[in-house]
C-alpha positions in Angstrom: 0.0 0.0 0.0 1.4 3.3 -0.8 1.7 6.2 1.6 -0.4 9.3 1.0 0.4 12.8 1.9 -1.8 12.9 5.5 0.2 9.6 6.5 3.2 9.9 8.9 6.7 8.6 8.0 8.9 6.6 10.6 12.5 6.2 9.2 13.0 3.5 12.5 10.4 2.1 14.5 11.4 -0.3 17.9 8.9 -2.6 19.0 8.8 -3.8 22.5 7.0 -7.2 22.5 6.4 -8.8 19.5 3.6 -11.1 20.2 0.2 -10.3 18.4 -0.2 -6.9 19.7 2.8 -5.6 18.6 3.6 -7.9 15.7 0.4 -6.7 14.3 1.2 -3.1 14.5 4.6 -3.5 12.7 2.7 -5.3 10.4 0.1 -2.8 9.8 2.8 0.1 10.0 4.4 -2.0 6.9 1.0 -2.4 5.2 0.6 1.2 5.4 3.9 2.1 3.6 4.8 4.5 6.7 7.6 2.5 8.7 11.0 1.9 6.7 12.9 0.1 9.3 11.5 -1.8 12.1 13.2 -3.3 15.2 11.9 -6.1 17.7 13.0 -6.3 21.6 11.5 -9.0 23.6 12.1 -11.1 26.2 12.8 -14.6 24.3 15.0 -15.0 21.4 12.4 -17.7 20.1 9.9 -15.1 20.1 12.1 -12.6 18.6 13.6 -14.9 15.9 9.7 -16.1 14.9 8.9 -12.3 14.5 11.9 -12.3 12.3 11.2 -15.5 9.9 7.8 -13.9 9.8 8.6 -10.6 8.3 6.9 -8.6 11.1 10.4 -6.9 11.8 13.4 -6.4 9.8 15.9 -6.2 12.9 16.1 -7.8 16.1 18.2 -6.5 19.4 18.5 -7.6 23.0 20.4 -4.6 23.8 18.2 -1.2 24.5 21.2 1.3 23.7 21.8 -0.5 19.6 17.8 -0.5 19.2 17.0 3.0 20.2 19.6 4.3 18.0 18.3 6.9 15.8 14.9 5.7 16.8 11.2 7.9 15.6 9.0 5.7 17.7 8.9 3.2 20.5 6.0 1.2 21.0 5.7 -0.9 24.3 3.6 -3.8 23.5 4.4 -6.1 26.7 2.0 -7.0 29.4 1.6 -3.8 32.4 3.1 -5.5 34.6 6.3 -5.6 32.8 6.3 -2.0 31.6 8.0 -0.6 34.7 11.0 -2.4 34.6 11.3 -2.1 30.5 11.1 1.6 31.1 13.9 1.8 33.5 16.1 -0.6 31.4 15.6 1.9 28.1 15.3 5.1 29.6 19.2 5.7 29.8 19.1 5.0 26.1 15.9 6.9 24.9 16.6 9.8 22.2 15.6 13.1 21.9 13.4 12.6 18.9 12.2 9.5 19.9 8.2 9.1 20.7 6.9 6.7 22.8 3.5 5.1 22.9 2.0 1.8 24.2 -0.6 -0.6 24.2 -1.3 -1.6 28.1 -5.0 -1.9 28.8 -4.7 -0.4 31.7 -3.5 3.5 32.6 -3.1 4.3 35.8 -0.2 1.9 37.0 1.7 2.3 33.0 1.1 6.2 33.6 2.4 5.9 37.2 5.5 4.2 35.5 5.7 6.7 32.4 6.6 9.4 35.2 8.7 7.4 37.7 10.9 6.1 35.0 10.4 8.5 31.6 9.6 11.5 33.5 12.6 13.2 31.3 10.7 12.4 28.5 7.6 13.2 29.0 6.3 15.3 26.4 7.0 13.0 24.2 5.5 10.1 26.3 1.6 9.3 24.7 0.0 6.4 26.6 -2.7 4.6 24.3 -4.7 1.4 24.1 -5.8 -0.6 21.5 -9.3 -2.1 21.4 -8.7 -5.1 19.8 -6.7 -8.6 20.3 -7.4 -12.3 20.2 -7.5 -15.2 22.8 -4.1 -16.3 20.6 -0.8 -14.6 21.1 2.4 -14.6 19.9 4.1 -13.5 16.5 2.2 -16.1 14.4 -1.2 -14.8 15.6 0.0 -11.5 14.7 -1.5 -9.7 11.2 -1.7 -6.1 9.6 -5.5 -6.0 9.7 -5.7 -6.4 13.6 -6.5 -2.8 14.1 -8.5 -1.7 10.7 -11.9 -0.6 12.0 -11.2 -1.0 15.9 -10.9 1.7 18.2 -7.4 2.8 19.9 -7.9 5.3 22.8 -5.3 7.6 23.6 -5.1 9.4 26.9 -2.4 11.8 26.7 -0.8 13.2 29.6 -0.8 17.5 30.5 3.1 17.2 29.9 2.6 15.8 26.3 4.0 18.0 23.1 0.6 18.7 20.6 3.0 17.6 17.8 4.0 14.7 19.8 0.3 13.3 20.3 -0.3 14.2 16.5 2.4 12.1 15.6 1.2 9.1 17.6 -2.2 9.4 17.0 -1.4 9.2 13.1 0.7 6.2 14.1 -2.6 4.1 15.3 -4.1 5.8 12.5 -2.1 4.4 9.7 -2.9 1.0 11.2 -6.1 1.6 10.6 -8.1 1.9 13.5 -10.6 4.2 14.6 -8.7 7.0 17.4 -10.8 8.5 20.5 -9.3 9.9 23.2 -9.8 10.4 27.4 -8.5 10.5 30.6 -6.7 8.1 32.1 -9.3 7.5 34.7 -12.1 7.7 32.7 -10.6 4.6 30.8 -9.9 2.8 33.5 -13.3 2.9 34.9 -15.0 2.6 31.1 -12.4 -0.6 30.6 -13.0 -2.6 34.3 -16.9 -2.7 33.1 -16.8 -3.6 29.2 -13.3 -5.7 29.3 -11.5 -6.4 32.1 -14.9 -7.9 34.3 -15.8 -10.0 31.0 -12.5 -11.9 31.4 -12.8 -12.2 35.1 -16.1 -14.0 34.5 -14.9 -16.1 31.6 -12.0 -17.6 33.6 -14.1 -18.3 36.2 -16.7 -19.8 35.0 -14.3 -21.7 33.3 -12.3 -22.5 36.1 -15.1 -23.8 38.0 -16.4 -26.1 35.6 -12.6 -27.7 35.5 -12.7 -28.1 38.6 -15.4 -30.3 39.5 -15.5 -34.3 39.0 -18.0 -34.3 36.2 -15.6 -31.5 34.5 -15.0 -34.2 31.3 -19.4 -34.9 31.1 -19.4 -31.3 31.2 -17.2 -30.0 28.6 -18.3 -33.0 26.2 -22.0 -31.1 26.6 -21.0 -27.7 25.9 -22.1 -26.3 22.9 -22.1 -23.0 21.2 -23.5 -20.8 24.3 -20.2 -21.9 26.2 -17.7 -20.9 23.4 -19.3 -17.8 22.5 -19.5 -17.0 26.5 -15.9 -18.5 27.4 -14.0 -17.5 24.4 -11.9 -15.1 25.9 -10.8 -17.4 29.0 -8.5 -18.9 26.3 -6.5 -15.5 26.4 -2.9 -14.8 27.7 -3.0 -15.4 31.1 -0.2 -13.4 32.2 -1.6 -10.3 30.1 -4.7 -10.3 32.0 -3.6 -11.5 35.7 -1.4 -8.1 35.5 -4.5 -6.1 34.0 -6.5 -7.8 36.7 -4.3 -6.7 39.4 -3.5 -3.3 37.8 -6.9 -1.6 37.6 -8.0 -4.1 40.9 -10.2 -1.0 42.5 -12.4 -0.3 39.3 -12.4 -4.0 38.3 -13.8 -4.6 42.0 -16.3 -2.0 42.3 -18.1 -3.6 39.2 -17.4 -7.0 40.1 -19.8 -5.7 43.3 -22.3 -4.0 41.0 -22.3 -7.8 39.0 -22.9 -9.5 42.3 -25.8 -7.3 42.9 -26.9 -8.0 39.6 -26.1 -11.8 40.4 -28.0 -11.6 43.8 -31.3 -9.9 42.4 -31.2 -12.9 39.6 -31.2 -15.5 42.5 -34.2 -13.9 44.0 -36.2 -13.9 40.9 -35.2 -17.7 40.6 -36.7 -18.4 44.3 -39.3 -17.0 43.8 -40.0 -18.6 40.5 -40.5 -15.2 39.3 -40.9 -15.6 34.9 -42.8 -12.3 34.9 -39.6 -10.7 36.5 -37.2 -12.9 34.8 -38.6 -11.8 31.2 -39.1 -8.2 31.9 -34.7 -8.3 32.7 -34.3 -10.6 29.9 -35.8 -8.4 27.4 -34.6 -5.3 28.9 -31.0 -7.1 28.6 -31.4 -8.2 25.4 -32.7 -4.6 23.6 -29.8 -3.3 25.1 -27.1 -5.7 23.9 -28.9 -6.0 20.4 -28.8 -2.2 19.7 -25.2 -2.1 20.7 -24.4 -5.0 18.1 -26.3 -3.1 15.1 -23.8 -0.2 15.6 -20.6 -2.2 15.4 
């Protein structure tokens, strides 16, 4: 695809996790005709070499101080529980020009980080997440049209450079994907509701079906209600026991409006309540149909 005039242009791009989030936005950076030379840094050569063999990046490098060299953009793909300790370990090497962005699904603790460790840096520093993914991971799930039509929220700090959150906001942009923008609270609050409590449920619903002694009669019943509901309880477990833990305050406060939810159901059940049990049904089921018809 060729690049047209409102596209950016990366002469170097680094890549900080290469797994399907990141892999697919060197892809789609490529697709786009925007990114000329694109380095991976991960934690496992395997990964690394696969993201490699796969085309998703043209160079790979272990050390911070060779991969920032000369570097436009730094993307930190990795779960948020690792993106303290990746920021100290680059922030020595970090470059003038260089922006930074990343893809953690959760704000507050990468944000808290982004200051502690980048603080230097900041205006150049533009926290994002983007709304998309898959319960696979690693480079081979990785492909240039993860991010066409999805959304990417970016919640730029007060210290941020206008040119600077211009710059990664056409970034997301040349992937594809659809760009809003909020506070960092406001996200994690929106997030702990429409994401992060989905996966909680999934897993454990999920967990406590494995765990009984009928588990195997179980899962040889299960049909499509069960996939579509547990789908994402096949995603990286890591990546979400760190967003789990990260936004834990917002993620509980709607796990206790769910149990509410959950204990009101129960009482409509004991009392054999249909009337009641139709009325929430229907009420549930407007709501979740008129959000489908504008996706």
């Amino acid at each position: 695809m060729g690049q047209n005039p409102s596209q950016p242009s990366f002469q170097r791009v680094v890549i900080a996790g290469v797994g399907l989030i990141g892999g697919s936005f060197a892809a789609a950076l490529k697709a786009a005709g925007v990114a000329r030379h694109i380095v991976g840094v991960g934690r496992t050569a395997a990964s690394l070499d696969e993201a490699l063999q796969l085309g998703l990046v043209d160079e790979v490098q272990s050390d911070w101080a060779l991969a920032l060299k000369g570097a436009d953009l730094l993307l930190l793909a990795m779960p948020v529980g690792q993106m303290g300790a990746v920021m100290a370990a680059l922030a020595p090497h970090l470059e003038a020009q260089t922006l930074v962005t990343d893809a953690g699904s959760t704000k507050a603790d990468v944000i808290e980080a982004i200051y502690l460790h980048l603080g230097e840096h900041i205006e150049r520093v533009v926290p994002a997440h983007p709304i998309a993914g898959a319960e696979k991971s690693g480079p081979s799930a990785a492909h240039a049209d993860l991010y066409r039509g999805k959304k990417v929220v970016l919640t730029p700090l007060p210290e941020n450079a206008p040119h600077a959150i211009d710059a990664v906001r056409a970034a997301w942009a040349a992937c594809g994907a659809h760009m809003f923008q909020m506070s960092p609270q406001e996200h994690d609050r929106v997030f702990a509701a429409v994401s992060h409590l989905p996966h909680l449920l999934a897993f454990g619903l999920v967990h406590d079906l494995a765990g009984r002694a009928n588990a195997e009669q179980l899962f040889k019943y299960a049909a499509s209600g069960f996939r579509d509901f547990t789908r994402i309880a096949g995603s990286h477990p890591e990546m979400w026991r760190d967003i789990c833990v990260a936004n834990r305050q917002a993620l509980l406060a709607e796990l206790d409006a769910y149990l509410a939810e959950l204990a009101w159901l129960r009482a409509l059940l004991i009392q054999s309540d249909g009337v009641g049990l139709e009325k929430l049904f229907a009420e549930a089921s407007d709501a979740r149909n008129a959000w489908a018809a504008n996706q």
